[in-house]
C-alpha positions in Angstrom: -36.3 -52.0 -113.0 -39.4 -53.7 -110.9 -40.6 -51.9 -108.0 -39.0 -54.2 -105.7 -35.1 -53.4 -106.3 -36.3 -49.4 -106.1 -35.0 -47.8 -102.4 -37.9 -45.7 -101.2 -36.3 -43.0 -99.4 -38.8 -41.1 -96.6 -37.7 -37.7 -94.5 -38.5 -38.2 -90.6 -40.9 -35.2 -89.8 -38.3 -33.5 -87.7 -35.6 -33.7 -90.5 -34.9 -30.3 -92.7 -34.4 -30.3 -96.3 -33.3 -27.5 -98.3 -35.4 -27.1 -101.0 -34.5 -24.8 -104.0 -37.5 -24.6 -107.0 -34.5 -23.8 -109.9 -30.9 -24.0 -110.2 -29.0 -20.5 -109.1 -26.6 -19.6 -110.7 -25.7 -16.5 -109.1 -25.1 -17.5 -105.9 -22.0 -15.8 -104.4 -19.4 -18.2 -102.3 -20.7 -15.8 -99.3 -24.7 -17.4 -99.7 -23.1 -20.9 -99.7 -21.3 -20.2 -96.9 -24.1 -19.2 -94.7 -26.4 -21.9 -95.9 -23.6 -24.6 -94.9 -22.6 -22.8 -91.8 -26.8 -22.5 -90.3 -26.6 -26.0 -91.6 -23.5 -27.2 -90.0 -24.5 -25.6 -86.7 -27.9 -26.9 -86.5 -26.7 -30.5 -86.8 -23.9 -29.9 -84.1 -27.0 -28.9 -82.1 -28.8 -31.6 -82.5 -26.1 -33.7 -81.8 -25.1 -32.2 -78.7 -29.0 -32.3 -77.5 -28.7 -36.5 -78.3 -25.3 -36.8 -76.6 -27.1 -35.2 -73.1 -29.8 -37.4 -73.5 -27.5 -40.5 -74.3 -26.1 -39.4 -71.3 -28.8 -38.7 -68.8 -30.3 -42.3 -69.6 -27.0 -44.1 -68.6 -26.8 -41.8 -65.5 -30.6 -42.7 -64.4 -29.8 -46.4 -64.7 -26.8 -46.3 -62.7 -24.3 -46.6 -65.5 -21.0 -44.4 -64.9 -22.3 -43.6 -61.5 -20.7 -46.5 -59.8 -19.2 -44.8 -56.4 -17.0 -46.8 -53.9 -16.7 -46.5 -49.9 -13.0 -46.6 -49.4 -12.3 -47.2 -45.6 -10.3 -44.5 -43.3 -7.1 -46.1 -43.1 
């Protein structure tokens, strides 16, 4: 394979990885679960963190916060 068809694959600094140094076998379904859950809710914190900004950028430009006079009849 030359170098050039080879994906290079590179972690942002702010991105965890999990990192085990050998294969466990022993793991019970309880120490899975807790890894995936702290995993699960650490991405659904980040996410809601980039959904507030998302939405505090549109609201500085004026985006969504179109109001309109509506005359006293």
């Amino acid at each position: 394979m030359s170098r050039k068809s080879q994906r290079r694959y590179r972690k942002r600094p702010d991105r965890r990885v999990w990192v085990f140094s050998e294969l466990n076998h022993d793991l019970r379904p309880e120490q899975i679960a807790n890894i995936l859950t702290a995993a699960g809710l650490e991405q659904a914190r980040l996410e809601a963190e980039a959904t507030q900004e998302h939405e505090r950028q549109h609201t500085h430009h004026g985006v969504g916060s179109v109001t309109e006079e509506v005359p006293d009849a």
